[in-house]
N, C-alpha and C positions, 0 to 999 in steps of 0.2 A: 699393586702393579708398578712397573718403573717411573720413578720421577714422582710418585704420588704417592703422598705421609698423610695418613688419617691420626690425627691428636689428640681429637675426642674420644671417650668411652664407647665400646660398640653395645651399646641397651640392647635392651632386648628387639628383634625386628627390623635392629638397624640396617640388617645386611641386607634387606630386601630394596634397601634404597640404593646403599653403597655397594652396590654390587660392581664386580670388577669394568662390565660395558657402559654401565652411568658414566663412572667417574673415569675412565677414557674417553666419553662424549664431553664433557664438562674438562677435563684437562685438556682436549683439543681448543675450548673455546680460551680456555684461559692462555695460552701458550701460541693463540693466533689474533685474539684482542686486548691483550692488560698491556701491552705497552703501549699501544693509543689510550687506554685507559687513563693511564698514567701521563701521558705528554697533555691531555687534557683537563684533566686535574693541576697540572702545573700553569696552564692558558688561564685555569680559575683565581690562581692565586697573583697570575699578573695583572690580569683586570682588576682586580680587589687594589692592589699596590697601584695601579692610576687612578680608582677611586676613591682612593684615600691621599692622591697627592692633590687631586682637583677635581679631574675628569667627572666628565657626566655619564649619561645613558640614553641612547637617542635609539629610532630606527636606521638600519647598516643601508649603510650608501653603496656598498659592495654588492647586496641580494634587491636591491630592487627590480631586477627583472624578475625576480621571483614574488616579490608583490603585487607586480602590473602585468603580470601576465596569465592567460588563463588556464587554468587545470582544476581536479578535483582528486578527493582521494577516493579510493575505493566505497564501492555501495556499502551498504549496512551489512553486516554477516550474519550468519543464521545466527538466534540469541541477543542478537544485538540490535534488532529493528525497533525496541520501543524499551527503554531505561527510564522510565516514569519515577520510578522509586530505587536506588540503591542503597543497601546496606554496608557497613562497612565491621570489621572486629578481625583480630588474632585467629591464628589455623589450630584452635588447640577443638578438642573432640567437641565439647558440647557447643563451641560457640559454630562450627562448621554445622552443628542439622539444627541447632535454633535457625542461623542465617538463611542457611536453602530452604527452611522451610517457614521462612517469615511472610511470605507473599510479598517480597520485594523482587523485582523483573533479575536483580543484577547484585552478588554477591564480591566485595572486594575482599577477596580472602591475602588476607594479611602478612608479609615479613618483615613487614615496614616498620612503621610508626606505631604501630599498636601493637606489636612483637618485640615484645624482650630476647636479644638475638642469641641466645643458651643454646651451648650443643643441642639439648634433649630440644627444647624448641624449633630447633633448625631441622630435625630430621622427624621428627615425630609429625610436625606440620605436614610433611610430604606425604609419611604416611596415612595421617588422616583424609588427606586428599585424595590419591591413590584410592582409599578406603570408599568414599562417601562415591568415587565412578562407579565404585566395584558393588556398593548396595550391601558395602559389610559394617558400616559403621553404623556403633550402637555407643548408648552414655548411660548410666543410672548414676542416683544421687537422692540421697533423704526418703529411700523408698518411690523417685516418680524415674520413669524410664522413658530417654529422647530416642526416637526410632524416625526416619525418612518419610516423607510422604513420595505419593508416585513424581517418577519422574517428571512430568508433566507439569508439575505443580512447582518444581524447585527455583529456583532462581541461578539463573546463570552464572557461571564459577569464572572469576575477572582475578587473576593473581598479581600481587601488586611485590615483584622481589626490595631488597635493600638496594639502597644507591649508588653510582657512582666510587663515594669517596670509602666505601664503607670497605675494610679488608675481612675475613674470616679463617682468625685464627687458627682453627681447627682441622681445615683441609691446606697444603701444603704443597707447591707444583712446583718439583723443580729450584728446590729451596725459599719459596715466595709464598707468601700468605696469597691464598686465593681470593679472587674480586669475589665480592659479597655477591653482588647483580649477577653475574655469570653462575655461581652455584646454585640461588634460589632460583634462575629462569633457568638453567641447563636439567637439576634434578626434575623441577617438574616438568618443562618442554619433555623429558626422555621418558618418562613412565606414566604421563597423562594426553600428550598428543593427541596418539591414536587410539586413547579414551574417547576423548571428548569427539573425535571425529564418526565413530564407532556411533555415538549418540546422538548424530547430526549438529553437532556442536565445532567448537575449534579451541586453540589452546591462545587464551583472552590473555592480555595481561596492561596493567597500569604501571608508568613507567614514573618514579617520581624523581623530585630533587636535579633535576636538567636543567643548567644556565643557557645553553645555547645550541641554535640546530646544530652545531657539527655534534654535539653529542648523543643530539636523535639519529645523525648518519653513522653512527658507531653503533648505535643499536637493529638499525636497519640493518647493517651490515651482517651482525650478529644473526639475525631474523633468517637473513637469504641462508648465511652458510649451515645454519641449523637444520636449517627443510631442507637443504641438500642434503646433509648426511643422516636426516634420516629419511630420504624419500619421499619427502611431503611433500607438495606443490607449491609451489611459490606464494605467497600471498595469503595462506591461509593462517599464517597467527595477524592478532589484528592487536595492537595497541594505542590506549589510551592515554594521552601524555596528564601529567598535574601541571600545569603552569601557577607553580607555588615558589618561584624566584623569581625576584625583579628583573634581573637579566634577559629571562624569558619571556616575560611581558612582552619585550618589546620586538621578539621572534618568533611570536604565535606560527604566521604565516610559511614559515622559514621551516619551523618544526614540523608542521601539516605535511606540507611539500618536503622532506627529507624522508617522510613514514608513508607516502601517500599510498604504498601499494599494500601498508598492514596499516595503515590510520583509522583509529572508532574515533578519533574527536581529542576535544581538551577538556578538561578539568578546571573548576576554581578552587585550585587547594589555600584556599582562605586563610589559615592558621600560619600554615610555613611561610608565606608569601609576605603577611608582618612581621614576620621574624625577618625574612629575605632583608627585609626594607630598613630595619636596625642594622642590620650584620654590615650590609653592603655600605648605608655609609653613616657608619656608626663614629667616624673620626672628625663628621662635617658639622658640628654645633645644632645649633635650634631647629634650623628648616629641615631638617628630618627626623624630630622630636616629636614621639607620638605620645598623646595621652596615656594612663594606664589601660591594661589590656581589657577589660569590661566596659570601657566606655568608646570605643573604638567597634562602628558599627558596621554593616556593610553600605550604607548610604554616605560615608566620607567621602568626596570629591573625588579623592586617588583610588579608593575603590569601589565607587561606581565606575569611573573611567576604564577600570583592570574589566573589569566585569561583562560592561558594555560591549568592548574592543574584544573580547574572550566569544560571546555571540556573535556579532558581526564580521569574526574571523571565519568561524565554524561553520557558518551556513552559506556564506558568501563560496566556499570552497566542499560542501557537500556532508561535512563534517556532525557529530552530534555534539553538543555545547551541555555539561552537566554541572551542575550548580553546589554549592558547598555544604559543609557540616551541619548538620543541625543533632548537637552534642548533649543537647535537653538528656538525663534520664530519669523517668517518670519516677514518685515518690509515692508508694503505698499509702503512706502515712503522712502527708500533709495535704491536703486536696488543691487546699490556697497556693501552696507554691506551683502544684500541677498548674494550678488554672494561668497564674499568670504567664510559668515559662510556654506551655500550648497556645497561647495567643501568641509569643512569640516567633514561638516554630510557624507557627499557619504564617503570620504576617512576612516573615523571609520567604516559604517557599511560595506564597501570593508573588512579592517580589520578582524571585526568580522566574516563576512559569509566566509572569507577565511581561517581563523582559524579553523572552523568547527563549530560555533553557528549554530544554527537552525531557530533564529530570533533575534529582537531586540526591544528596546524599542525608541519609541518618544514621544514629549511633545504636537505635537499641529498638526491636522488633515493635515495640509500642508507637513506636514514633510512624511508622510503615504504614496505616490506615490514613494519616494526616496529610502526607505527604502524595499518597496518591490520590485521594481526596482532590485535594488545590488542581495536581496533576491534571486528573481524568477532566476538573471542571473546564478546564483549557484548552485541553486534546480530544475528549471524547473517544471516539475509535479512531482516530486518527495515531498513530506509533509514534511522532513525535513533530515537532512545528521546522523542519528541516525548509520548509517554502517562507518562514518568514526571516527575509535577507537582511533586516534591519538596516537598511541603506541610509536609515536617517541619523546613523551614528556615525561622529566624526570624532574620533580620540585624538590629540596629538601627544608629544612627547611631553611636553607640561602638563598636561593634564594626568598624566601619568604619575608625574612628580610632584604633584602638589600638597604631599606631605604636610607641610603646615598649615590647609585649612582645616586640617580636620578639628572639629570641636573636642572640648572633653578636658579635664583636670588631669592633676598627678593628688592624690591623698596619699597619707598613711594609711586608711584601710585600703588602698589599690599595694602599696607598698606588702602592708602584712600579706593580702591575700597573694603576691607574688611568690613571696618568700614560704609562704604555708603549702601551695599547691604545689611547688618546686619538691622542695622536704618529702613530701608525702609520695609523689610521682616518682622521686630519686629510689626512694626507698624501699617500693612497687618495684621498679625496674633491674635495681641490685636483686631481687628478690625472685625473679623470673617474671612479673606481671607490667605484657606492657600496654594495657589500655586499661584503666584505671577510674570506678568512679570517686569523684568527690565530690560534695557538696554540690549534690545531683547533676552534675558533669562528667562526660567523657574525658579525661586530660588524656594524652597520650605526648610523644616526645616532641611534639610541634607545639606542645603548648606549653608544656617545661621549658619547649627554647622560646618563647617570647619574655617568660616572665626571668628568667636567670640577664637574659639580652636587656631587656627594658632598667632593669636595675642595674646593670653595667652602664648604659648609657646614661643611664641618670646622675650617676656619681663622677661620670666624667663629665659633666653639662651644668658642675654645680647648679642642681636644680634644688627649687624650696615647697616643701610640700603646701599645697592650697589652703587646706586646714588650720594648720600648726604653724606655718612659717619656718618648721624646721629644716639644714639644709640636709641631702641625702650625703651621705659620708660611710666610708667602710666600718666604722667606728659604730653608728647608727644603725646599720644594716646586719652587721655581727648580734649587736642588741638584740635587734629584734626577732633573730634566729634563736637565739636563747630561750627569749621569749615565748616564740610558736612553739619550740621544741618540748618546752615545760607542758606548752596545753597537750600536745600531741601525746608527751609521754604518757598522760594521768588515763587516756583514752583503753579502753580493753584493745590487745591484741598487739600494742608496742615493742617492737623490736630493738634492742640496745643496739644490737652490733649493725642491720642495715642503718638506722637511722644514722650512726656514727658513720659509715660510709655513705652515706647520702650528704651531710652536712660538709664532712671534708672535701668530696666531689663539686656539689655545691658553693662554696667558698670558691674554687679552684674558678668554678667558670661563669660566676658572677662578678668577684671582688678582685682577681688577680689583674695585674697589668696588662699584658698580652689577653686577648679576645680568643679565646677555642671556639675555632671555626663551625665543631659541631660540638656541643655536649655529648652526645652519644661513641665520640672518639674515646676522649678519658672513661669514659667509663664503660666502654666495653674493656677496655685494657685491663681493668677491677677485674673484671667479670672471669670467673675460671676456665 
């Protein structure tokens, strides 16, 4: 069609996505929202350049009518009244009827963070969606065959597109790489709508990587002109924000109230959120120096304070409040490690359901019984704890930022395992896989950006590891990449040429001068 270049291969079935009324729905949005897209994206980089000359991060003195004043957002939507347990993974076939049919309320079907962003991935993800409304999706594997259970039983399909900053090579408008966000929420918004609506459902979606409410009013915006042109009613897509950037921390409220007529709630996207918290003010010396990434727990001062204020926003305004990752993946073969990481899972989502979340997230269908478990013990038949207002929480903007209390060392084994799970993650994700176990962890690309982040900061912060007393240095850290690379290589199923792309990517945006804003930049540019 005119003005639109498809540059990916047409696979097999693709045209059932790219068919010429899609991508005229999807080139409408891009050609009526990427230049606020873009003027927004440019607002991000000015902030960063006042946080790096001094500047802080407070609550906006501009929106406090919108904090002291009253509203709510929309009731719960059908599917959405009780998210006890959510699952999270990538849209590829088997992980889509493991997911639905995990006994988890709520399915974040993935192009995010756990999506390696591959032509074939991008379009194939649609169609397996598309597929699983339609009750045509099927998987085999090693002789066992995944098939659907009844409707009734599935877990609610929650799509979580690419972000903001993210472009997609592969579609082309108008001479412009088309916004990531607009293509993965336009193809599905156009072919699964009046699916889900069809099913008494609605077309869900989780909105990540957002610094601040004007860029939830960009997607609101987006929201209204979609249901116009396709006829839909106003109000019926309902999204869920991640407040998984520091920025947003301190615009919960702001963000609620800018989505309030498609708002399900906020997120604690845990993972990005330390990453946020390096990134944002990675130029400011020690008081925002966090320990290595395992010893950094969700009981540190700054994020209990994220956390706290994350509930106390949610309910205070009507909202659902859902709790974070619990990235445990169970071990056939060692019981001992089961046992201890499953004490751990229970004890976070105890945490969380005691706090007042309303549910949480896991990584892997095993973890699903645990999780509602803690859940059910605190809700009962009740859909979620939306009446408890947590009035006794009072966050301020230092509590926010208290960065430096948190406890915890820096080692060389926090060091190697940065450098190890980076390599391995990189290499996965050159590779088309983007949620990854390792050493019985979920890693996906939120956690690849803390550990490449944390090592940049540390070599800028002359820091000396606890252990050793050695200091961290490019010099040191090349080493030690040699080093993992050696154990990784001797391992079955080593690949020369990702790992060699993984290591020079890696180098790029751990050890280089200049900070890349996202890892996932460079290296989609790799990617074909």
């Amino acid at each position: 069609m005119a003005g639109v270049e498809i540059r990916g291969p047409l696979l097999d079935r693709f045209d059932e996505i790219l068919t010429p009324e899609a991508l005229d729905f999807v080139a409408t949005l891009q050609r009526e929202f990427n230049a606020r897209r873009l003027e927004l994206l440019a607002a991000r980089q000015a902030r960063q350049a006042d946080l790096s000359a001094g500047a802080s991060l407070d609550f906006l003195p501009e929106t406090r009518d919108v904090r002291e004043s009253d509203w709510r957002v929309a009731p719960p939507a059908p599917g959405l009244e009780d998210r006890r347990v959510e699952i999270t993974g990538p849209v590829d076939r088997k992980m889509t009827i493991n997911a639905l049919n995990s006994g988890a309320k709520v399915w974040l079907a993935d192009f995010e963070d756990a999506n390696s962003p591959t032509w074939e991935n991008t379009v194939s993800g649609q169609l397996n969606l598309r597929a699983a409304l339609d009750r045509t999706i099927d998987f085999a594997t090693g002789g066992k065959t995944y098939a659907l259970r009844p409707d009734e039983e599935l877990a609610t399909v929650v799509v979580r597109p690419r972000g903001w900053h993210l472009p997609d090579k592969h579609v082309v408008v108008d001479g412009e790489e088309m916004s990531a966000s607009l293509l993965d929420f336009g193809l599905y918004f156009f072919h699964c709508a009046e699916r889900q609506i069809a099913k008494g459902r609605g077309p869900y979606f989780y909105l990540p990587k957002m610094e601040s409410h004007l860029e939830a009013r960009l997607w609101n915006d987006v929201f209204v002109r979609a249901q116009e042109l396709r006829g839909i009613p106003r109000g019926t897509i309902r999204a869920t924000v991640l407040i998984e950037t520091y920025p947003a921390a301190f615009e919960m409220e702001e963000i609620l109230y800018e989505l309030r007529e498609h708002s399900a709630g906020l997120n604690a996207g845990r993972w990005d959120y330390l990453f946020s918290v390096i990134k944002k003010f990675r130029t400011r010396g020690r008081e925002f120096l966090l320990p290595e990434r395992n010893a950094v727990t969700m009981t540190a001062p700054f994020m209990r304070a994220y956390t706290e204020l994350l509930v106390r926003t949610c309910h205070k305004r009507g909202a659902h409040a859902i709790g974070g990752m619990a990235a445990f993946i169970p071990s056939r073969r060692d019981p001992e490690v089961n046992k201890v990481a499953l004490e751990k899972v229970r004890a976070d989502k105890t945490r969380e359901s005691g706090d007042g979340f309303d549910g949480s997230w896991v990584a892997h269908p095993d973890l699903v019984p645990i999780c509602r478990e803690v859940f059910d013990g605190v809700l009962g038949d009740r859909p979620n704890q939306l009446d408890r207002l947590r009035e006794d929480v009072r966050v301020t903007a230092e509590d926010l930022l208290s960065v430096s209390k948190t406890p915890g060392e820096i080692t060389e084994a926090g060091l190697r395992n940065n450098v190890d799970v980076a390599l391995r993650y990189l290499a996965a994700w050159m590779g088309g896989l983007g949620a990854v176990a390792i050493h019985n962890l979920m890693e996906d690309a939120a956690t690849a950006e803390i550990s490449r982040s944390q090592i940049w900061q540390w070599i800028h912060n002359d820091i000396e590891l606890a252990d050793t007393g050695t200091l961290v240095t490019r010099e040191l850290v090349e080493r030690i990449i040699g080093e993992e690379l050696d154990k990784i290589a001797a391992e079955p199923g080593y690949d020369d040429k990702l790992y060699a792309e993984a290591t020079a990517l890696f180098k790029e945006v751990a050890l280089d001068d200049d900070f890349a804003e996202f890892l996932t930049l460079p290296a989609y540019a790799r990617m074909p």
